[in-house]
C-alpha positions as CSV (number, residue, x, y, z in Angstrom):
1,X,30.1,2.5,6.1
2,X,26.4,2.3,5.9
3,X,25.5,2.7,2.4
4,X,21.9,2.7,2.8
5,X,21.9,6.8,4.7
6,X,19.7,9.2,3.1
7,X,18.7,6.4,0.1
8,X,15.8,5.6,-1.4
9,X,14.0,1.9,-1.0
10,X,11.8,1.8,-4.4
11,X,12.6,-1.4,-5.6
12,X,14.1,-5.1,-4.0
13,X,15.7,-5.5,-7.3
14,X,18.4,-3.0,-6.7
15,X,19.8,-5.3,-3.9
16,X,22.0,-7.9,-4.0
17,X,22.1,-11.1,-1.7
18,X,25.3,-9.2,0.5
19,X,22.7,-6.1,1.1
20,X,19.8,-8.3,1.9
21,X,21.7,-9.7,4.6
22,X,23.1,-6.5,5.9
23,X,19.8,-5.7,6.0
24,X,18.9,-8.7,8.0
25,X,22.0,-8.0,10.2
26,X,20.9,-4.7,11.2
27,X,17.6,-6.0,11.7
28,X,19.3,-8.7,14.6
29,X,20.7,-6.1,16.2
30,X,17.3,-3.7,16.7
31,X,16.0,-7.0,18.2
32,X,18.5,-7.2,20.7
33,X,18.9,-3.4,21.8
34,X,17.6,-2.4,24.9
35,X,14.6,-0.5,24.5
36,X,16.2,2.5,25.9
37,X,18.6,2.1,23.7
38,X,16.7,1.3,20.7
39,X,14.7,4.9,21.1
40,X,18.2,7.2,20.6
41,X,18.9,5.7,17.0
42,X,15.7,8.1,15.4
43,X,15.2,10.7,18.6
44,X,14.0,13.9,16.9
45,X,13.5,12.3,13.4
46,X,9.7,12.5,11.4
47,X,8.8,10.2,9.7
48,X,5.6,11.3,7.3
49,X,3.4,8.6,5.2
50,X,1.0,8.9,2.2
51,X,-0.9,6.5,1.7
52,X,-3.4,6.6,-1.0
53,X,-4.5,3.0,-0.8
54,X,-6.1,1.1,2.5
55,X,-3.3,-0.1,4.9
56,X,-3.5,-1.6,8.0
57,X,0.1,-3.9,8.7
58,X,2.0,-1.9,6.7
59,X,1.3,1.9,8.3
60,X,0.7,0.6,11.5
61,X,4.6,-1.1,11.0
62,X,6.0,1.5,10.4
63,X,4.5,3.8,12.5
64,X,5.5,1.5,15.4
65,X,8.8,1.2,14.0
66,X,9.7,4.9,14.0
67,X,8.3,5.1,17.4
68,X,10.7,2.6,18.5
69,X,13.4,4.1,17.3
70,X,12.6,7.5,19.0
71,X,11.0,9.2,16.1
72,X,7.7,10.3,15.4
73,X,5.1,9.8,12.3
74,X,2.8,12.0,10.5
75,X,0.6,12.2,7.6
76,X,-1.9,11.2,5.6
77,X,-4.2,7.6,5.8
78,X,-7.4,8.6,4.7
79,X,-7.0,10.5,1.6
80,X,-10.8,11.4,1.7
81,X,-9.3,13.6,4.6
82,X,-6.8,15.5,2.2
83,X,-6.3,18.2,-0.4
84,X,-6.5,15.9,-2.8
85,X,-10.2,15.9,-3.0
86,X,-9.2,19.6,-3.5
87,X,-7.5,18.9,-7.1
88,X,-3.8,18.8,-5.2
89,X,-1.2,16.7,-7.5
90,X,0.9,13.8,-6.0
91,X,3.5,15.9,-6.9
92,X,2.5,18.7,-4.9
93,X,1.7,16.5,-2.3
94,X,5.3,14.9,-1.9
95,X,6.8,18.2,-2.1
96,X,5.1,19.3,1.0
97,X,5.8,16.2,3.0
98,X,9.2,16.3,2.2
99,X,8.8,19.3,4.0
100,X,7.5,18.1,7.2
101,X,9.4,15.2,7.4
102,X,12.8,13.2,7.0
103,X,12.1,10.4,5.4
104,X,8.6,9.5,3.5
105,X,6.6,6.2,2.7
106,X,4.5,6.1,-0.2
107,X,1.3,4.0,-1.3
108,X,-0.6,4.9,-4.0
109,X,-2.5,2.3,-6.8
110,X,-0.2,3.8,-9.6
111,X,2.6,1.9,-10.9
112,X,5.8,4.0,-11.2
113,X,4.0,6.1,-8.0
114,X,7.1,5.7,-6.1
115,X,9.7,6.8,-8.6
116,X,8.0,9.2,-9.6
117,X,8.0,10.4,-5.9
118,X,11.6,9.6,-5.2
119,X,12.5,11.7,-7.9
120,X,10.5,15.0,-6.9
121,X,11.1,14.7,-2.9
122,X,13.9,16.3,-1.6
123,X,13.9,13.6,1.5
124,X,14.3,9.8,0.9
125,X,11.1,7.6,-0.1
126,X,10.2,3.9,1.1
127,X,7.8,2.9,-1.8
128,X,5.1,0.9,0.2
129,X,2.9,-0.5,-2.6
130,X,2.9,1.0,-6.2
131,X,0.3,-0.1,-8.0
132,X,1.0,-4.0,-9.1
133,X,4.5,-3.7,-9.4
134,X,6.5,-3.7,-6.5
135,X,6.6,-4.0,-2.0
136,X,9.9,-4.2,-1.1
137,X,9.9,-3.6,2.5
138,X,7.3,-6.1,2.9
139,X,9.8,-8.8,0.7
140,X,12.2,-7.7,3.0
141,X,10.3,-8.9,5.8
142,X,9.7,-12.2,4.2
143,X,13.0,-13.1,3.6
144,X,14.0,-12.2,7.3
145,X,11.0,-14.6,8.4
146,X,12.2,-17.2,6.1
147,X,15.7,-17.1,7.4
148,X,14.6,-16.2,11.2
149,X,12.1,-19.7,11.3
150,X,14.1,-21.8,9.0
151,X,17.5,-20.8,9.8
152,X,18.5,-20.6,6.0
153,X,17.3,-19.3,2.7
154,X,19.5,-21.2,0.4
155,X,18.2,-24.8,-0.4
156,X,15.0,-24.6,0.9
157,X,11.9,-25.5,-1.4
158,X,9.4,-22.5,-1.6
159,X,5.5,-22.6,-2.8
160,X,3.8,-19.1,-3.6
161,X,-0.1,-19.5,-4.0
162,X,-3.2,-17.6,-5.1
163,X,-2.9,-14.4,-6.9
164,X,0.3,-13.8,-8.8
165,X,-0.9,-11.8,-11.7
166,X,-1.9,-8.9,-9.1
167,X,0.0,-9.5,-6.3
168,X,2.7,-7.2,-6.4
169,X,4.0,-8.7,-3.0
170,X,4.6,-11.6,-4.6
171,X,7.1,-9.9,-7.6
172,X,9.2,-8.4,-4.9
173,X,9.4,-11.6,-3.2
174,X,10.5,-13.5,-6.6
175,X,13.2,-10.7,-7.1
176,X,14.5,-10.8,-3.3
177,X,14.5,-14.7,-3.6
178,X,16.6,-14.6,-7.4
179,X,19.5,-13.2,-4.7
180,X,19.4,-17.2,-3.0
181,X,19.8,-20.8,-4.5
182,X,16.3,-21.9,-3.6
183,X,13.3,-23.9,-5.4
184,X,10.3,-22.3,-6.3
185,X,6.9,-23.6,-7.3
186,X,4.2,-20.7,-8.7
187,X,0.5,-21.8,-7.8
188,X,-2.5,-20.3,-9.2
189,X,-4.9,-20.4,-11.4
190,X,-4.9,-20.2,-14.6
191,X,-5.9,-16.4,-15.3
192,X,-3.9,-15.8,-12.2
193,X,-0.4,-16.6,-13.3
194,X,2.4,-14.1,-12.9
195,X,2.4,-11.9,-15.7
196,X,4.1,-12.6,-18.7
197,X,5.9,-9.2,-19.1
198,X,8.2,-10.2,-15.9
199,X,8.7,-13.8,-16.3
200,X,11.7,-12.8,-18.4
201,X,14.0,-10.5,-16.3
202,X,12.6,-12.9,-12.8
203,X,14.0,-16.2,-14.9
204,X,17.1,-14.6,-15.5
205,X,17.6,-14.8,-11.8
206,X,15.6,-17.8,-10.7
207,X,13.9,-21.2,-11.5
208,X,10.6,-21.9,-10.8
209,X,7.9,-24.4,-12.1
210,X,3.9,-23.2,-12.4
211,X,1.3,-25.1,-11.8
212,X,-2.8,-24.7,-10.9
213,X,-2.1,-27.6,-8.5
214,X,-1.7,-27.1,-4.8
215,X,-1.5,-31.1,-3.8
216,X,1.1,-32.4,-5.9
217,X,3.7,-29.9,-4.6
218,X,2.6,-29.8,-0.3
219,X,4.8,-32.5,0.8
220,X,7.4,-31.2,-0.8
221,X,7.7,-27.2,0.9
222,X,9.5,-25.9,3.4
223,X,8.0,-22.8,2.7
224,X,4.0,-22.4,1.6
225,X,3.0,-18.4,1.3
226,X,-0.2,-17.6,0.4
227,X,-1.5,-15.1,-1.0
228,X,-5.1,-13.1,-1.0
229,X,-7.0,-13.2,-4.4
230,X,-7.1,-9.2,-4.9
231,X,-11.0,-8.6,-5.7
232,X,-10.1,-4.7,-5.4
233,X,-7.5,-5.3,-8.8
234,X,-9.6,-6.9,-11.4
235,X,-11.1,-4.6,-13.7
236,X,-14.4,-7.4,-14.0
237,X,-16.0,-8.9,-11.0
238,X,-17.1,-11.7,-12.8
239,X,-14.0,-12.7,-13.1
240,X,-13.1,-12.6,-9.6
241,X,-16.0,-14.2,-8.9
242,X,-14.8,-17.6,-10.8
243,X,-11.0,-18.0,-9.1
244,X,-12.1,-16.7,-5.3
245,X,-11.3,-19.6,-3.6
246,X,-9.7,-21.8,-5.5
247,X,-7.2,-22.5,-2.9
248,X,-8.0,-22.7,0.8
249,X,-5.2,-24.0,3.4
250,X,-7.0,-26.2,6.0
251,X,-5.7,-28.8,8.5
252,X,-5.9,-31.5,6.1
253,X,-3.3,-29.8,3.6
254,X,-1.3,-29.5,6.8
255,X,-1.2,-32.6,7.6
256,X,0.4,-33.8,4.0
257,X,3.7,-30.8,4.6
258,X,6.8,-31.2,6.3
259,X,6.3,-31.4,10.0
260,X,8.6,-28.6,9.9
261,X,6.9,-26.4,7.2
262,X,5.5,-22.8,7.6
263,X,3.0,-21.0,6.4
264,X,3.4,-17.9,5.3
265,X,0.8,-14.5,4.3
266,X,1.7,-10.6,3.8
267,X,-2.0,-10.5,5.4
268,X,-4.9,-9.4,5.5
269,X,-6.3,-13.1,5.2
270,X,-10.0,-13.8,3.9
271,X,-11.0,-17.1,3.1
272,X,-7.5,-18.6,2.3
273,X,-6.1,-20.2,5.2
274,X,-9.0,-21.6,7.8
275,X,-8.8,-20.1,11.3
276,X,-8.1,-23.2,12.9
277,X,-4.7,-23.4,11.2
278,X,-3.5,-20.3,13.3
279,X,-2.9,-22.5,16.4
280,X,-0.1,-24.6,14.7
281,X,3.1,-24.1,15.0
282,X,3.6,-23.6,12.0
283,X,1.5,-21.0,11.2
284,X,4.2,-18.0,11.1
285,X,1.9,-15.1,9.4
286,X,1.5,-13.0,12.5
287,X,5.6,-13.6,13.5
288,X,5.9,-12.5,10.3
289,X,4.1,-9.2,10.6
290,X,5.7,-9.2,14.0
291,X,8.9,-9.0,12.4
292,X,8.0,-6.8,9.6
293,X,8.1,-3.7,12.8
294,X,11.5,-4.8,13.3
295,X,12.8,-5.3,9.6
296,X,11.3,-1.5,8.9
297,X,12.9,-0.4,12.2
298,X,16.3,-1.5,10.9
299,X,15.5,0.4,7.5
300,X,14.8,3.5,9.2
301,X,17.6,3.7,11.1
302,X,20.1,3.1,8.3
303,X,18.2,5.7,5.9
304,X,17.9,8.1,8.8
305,X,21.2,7.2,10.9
306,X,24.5,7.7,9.4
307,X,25.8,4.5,11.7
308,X,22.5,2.8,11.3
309,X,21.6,0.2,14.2
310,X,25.5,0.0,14.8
């Protein structure tokens, strides 16, 4: 039974560790169908996307995803290019794309944007960014990467730095990792720390030590995943102006982790990790988007595909 047909993907917190790993399952199996055989799991199905925020990994995913599954993609990218400069709701908006297509994905800077959606469309949503709450496809991807490059989840020891206030990447990560025994150190500054009003329900779930320092913690991780400081999410520049920065992975960090580390980013990457880190092996942020097509392959599939990838 495949209980993820015709459902909606707003949150990672409505999956449990045994669904994650379905997930990842399916995912194994997309990797190792023949192309051919790959493209008959969507034929004839449309996939339509809204997004009201830049995007460049995430549409371009799953835009590649649906195509190699046989379906094809529609919608919106550029909402400068939409009735929505003509006064059109979201609501209106969703309506109509639920028209045109079979399944939708959503971004838009509003939290609760993809409930909100789910709710009115009359075809299932994939919530691709709302506002500073929640990606779960894209936490979804990281786990698979985790498990894909380090052959296990459970056990390992796991650093998140940079922005954790903002980064909503990084709360669907924390909530797809509570599913796993794992050890988790929080790096940021000080104004940059996750936010206070989800510490709560994510320690109910999982432990994790914070800390504004990066060097006490890198010979420890099996995992580092680094995040962009968001300059686009704080309401003051000034204050973006006094963290950007403040942590920058080079070869010399690199040389201090496991020689069997890796380095993770949901991308895009400005100043974080120096360029010359990208020829390492363990530099796994483009794998990682690599498998990102393939984890959002397997999700289509199942929401579209009454077998899924079976």
């Amino acid at each position: 039974m495949n209980e993820f047909y015709c459902k909606d993907i707003i949150s990672i917190k409505d999956y449990d560790k045994s669904q994650l790993e379905t997930i990842f399952a399916s995912t194994d199996k997309i990797m190792q169908l023949d192309p051919s055989d790959r493209r008959e799991l969507c034929r004839g199905k449309t996939l339509g996307y809204l997004f009201y925020e830049p995007s460049t990994r995430t549409r371009l995913s799953f835009d590649s995803a649906m195509a190699s599954v046989g379906g094809n993609s529609l919608g919106i990218s550029d909402i400068s290019y939409s009735s929505t400069q003509k006064g059109e709701s979201l609501a209106d908006t969703v309506k109509m794309m639920s028209i045109y297509s079979d399944v939708m994905v959503l971004r838009h800077p509003l939290d609760g944007s993809s409930r909100f959606a789910a709710e009115i469309s009359d075809r299932p949503v994939i919530n691709a960014g709302s506002g500073t709450e929640e990606h779960p496809t894209q936490a979804i991807q990281d786990l698979f990467t985790i498990k894909k490059e380090k052959k296990k989840i459970d056990g390992l020891k796991i650093g998140i730095v940079g922005d954790l206030k903002y980064g909503r990447t990084v709360y669907s990560l924390l909530y797809g990792l509570g599913n796993y025994d794992v050890d988790v150190r929080l790096i940021s500054p000080e104004s940059l720390r996750i936010r206070p009003d989800s510490t709560y329900e994510i320690k109910k779930k999982l432990d994790f030590v914070e800390t504004v320092d990066i060097e006490e913690h890198l010979d420890d991780l099996d995992v580092l995943y680094v995040t962009r400081i968001q300059k686009e999410r704080f309401p003051d520049e000034e204050e973006y102006l006094k963290v950007r920065g403040s942590y920058v992975v080079g070869l010399d960090m690199l040389k201090r982790m496991k020689d069997d580390s890796i380095i993770l980013h949901p991308l895009p990457r400005i100043d974080e990790i120096a360029a010359d880190v990208d020829r390492t092996k363990n530099a796994k942020y483009f794998k990682q988007a690599e498998y990102g097509k393939y984890t959002r392959a397997a999700l289509l599939s199942m929401i579209l595909c009454k077998d899924g990838a079976s």
